[in-house]
C-alpha positions as CSV (number, residue, x, y, z in Angstrom):
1,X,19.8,24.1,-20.1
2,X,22.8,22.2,-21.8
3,X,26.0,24.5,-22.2
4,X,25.8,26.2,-25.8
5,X,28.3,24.0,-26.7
6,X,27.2,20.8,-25.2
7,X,26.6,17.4,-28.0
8,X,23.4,17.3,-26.4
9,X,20.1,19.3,-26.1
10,X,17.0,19.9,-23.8
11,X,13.6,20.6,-25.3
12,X,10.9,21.5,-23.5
13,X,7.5,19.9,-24.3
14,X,4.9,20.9,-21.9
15,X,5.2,18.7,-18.8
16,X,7.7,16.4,-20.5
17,X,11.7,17.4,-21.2
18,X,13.1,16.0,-24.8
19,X,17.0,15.5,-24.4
20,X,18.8,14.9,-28.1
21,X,22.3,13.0,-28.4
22,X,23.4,15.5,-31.0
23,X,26.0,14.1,-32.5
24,X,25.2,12.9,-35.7
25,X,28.4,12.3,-37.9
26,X,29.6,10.1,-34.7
27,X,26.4,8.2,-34.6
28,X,26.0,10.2,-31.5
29,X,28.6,8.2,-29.9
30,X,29.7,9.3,-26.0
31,X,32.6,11.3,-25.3
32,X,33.6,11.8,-21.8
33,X,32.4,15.2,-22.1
34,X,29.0,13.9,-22.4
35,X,28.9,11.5,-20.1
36,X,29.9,14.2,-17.6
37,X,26.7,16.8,-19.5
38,X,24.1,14.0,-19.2
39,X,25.4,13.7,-15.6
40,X,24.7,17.3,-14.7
41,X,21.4,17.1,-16.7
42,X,19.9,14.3,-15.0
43,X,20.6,16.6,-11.6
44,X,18.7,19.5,-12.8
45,X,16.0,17.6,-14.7
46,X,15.6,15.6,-11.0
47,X,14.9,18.8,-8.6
48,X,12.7,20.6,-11.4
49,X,9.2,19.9,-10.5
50,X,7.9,20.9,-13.8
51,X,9.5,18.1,-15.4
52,X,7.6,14.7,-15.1
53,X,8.2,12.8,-17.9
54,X,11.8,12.6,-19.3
55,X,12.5,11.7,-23.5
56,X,15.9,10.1,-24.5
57,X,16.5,9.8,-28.2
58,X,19.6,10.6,-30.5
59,X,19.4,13.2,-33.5
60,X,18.4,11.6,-36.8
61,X,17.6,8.6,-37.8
62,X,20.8,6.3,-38.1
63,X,21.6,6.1,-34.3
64,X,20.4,6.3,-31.2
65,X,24.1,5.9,-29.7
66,X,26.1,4.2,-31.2
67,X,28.2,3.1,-28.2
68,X,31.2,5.2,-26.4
69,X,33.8,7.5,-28.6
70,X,36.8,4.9,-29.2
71,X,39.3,7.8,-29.4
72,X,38.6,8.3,-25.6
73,X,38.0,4.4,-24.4
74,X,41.4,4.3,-26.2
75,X,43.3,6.8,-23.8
76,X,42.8,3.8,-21.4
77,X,46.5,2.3,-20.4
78,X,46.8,1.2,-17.1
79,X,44.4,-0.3,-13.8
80,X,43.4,3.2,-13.1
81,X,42.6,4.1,-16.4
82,X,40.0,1.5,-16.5
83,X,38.5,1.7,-13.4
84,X,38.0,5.6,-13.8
85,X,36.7,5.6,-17.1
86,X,34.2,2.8,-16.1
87,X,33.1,4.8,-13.0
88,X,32.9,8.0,-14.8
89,X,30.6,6.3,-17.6
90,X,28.6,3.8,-14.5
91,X,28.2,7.9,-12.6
92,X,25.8,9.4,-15.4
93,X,23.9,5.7,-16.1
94,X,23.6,5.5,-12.9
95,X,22.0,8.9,-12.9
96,X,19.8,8.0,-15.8
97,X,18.5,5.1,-14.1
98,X,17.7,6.8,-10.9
99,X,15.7,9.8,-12.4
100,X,12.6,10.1,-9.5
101,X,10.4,10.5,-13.0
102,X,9.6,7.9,-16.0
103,X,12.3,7.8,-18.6
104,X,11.5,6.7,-22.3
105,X,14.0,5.7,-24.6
106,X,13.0,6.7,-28.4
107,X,15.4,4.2,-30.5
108,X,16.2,5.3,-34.1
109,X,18.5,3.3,-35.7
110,X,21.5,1.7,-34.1
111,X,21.3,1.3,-30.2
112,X,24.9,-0.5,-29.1
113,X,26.9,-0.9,-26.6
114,X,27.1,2.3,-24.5
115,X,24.0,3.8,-26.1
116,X,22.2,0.3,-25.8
117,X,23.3,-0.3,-22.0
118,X,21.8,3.9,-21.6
119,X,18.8,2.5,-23.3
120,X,18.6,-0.5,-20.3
121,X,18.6,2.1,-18.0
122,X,15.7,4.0,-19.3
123,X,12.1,3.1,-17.8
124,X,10.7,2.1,-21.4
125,X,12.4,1.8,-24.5
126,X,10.1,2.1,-27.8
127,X,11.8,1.5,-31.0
128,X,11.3,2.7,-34.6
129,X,11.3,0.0,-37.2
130,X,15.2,0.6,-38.4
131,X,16.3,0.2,-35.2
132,X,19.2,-2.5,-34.0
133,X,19.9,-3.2,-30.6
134,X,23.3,-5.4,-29.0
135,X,26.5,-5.1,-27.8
136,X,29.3,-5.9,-30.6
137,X,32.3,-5.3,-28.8
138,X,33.2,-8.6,-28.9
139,X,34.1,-8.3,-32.7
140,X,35.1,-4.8,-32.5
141,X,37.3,-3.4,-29.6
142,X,37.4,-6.5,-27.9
143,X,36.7,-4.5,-23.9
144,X,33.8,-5.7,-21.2
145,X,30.8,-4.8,-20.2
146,X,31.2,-3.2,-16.6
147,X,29.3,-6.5,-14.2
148,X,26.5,-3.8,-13.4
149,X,25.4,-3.6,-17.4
150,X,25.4,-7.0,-17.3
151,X,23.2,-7.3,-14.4
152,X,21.3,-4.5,-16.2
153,X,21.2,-7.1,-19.6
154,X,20.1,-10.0,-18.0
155,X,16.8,-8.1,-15.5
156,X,15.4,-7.1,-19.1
157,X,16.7,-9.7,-21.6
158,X,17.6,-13.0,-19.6
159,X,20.9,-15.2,-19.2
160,X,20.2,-16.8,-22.3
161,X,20.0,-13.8,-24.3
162,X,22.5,-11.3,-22.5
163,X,25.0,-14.4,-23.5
164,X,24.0,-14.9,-27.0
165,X,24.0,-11.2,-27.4
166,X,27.3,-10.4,-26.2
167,X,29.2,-14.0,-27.6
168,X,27.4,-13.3,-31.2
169,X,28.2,-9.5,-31.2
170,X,25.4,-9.7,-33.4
171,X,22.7,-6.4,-33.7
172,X,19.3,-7.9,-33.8
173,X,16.6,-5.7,-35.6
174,X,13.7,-4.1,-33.7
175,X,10.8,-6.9,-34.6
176,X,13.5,-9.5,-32.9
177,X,14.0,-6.8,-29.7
178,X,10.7,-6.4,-29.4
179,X,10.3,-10.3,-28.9
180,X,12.8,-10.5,-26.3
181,X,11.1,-7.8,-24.3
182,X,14.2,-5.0,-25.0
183,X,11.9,-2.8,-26.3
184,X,8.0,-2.4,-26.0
185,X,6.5,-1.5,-28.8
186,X,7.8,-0.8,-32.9
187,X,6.9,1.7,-34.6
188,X,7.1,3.0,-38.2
189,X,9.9,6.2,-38.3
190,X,7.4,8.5,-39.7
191,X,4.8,7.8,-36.3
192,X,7.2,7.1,-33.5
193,X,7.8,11.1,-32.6
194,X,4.1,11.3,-32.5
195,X,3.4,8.0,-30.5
196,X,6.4,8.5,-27.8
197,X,5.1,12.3,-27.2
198,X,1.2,10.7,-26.5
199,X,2.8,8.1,-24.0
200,X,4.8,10.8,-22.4
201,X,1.5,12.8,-22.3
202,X,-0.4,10.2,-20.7
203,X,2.5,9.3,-18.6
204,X,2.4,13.0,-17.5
205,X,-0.5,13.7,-16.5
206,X,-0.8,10.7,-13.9
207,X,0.3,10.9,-10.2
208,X,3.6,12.1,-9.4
209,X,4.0,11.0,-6.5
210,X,2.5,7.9,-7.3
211,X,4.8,7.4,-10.9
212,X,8.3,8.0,-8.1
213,X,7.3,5.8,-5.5
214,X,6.8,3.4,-7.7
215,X,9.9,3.7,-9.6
216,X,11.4,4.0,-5.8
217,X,10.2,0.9,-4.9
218,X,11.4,-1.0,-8.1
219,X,15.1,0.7,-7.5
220,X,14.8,-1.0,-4.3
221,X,13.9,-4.4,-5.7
222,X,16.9,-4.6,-8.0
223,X,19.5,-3.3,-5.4
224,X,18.7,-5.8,-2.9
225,X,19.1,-8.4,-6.0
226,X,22.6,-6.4,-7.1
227,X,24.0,-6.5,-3.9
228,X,25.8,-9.5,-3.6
229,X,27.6,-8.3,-7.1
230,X,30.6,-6.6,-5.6
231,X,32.3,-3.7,-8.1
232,X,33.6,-6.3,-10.5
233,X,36.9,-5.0,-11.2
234,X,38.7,-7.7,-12.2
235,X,36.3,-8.4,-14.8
236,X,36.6,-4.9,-16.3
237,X,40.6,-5.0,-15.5
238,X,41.0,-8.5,-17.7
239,X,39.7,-6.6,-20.5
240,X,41.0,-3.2,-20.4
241,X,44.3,-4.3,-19.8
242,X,45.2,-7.1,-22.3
243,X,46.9,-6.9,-25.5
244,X,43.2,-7.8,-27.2
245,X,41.8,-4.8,-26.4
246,X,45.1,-2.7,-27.7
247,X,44.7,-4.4,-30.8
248,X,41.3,-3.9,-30.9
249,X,41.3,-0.3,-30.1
250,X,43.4,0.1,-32.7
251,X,42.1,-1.6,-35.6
252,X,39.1,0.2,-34.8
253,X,40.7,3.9,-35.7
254,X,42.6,1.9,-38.4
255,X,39.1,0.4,-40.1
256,X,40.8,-2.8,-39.9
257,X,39.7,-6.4,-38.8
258,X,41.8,-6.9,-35.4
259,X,43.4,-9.9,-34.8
260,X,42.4,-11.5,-31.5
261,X,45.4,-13.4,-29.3
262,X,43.1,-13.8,-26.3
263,X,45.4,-12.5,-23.6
């Protein structure tokens, strides 16, 4: 189970483990400490046999995650910085992702950045009908999407949208997600607990064999596409080190509009 004083928790449900972001006054934004916990998780939750069905979803109803703690992707300075703190984040989505069981993302409210590219990685995402999905950083703290969680954006959304998501820095609601296949079904608040727990059910109580080959074999698909990607660092260095993403940073924790210089 999640250390007692972990931001996030493990429920058992029968065949099917419930893991909470619980971190509700933050929006259940990511620290680095729970990017490391979800890491750990997703090793534990992947040898346990009882498990075959795994539930994402973030405690209450305003947030899903609402992206990564700025306080920490502030701490970033230098080339190393950057690189680290993108491989320590791309380590646990990673992890996520390759789960050898289905993964469902339960989306409640606000679903960005971080939290939206951990909802990519998730097998199916299912969203209530307050929910809002995108990647705003382009307005906010002016940083990069690692090229992996781009890759990710475009196998479920498209070129076109992955673009006009992350030039607009708009949020679009869950009816509009739902049309540009980023989530599969909507739901009213008061059902979705109930609706998310019968798909896990029936998820379940299928093969499980047959439900990780399966995943396996769609793993293997989108490696062979990724592989020509490279690690992508001088995308995530152009970012992380300009004086845009100081400024941004810092008009974040200063609940200020930044000013953008674009360099």
């Amino acid at each position: 189970m999640a250390s007692p004083v972990s931001d996030i928790r493990e429920e058992r449900r029968g065949a099917v483990a419930w893991i909470t972001f619980d971190r509700p006054a933050a929006r259940n934004s990511f620290t680095k400490a729970m990017y490391a916990d979800l890491r750990e998780l997703c090793g534990r939750l992947a040898a346990d046999d009882a498990v075959r069905v795994v539930v994402f979803q973030g405690r209450g109803e305003d947030a899903f995650v609402a992206g990564s703690d700025i306080a920490s992707v502030g701490e970033i300075r230098t080339r190393e910085d950057a690189q680290a703190y993108e491989a320590h984040v791309e380590a646990t989505l990673g992890a996520v992702e390759r789960l050898p069981k289905p993964t469902i993302a339960l989306i409640r409210g606000v679903a960005a950045g971080g939290g939206a590219a951990l909802a990519l990685v998730c097998d199916i995402r299912v969203a209530a009908e307050n929910a809002r999905f995108g990647v705003p950083i382009a307005r906010t703290v002016g940083n990069t999407l690692s090229l992996l969680n781009v890759a990710r954006m475009v196998e479920v959304l498209g070129p076109a949208t992955t673009k006009e998501l992350l030039f607009t820095a708009e949020l679009v609601d869950a009816p509009e997600a739902h049309r540009r296949g980023a989530v599969s079904a909507v739901l009213p608040l008061a059902e979705i607990e109930r609706y998310v727990s019968d798909l896990a059910g029936s998820l379940a109580a299928n093969a499980p064999l047959t439900l990780r080959t399966s995943k396996l074999a769609v793993l293997a698909s989108l490696d062979a596409r990724r592989a020509a990607l490279g690690p992508g660092n001088e995308i995530v260095e152009l970012a992380y080190l300009s004086e845009d993403f100081r400024e941004g940073t810092t008009a974040f924790l200063e609940k200020r509009k930044p000013v953008w210089k674009g360099r």
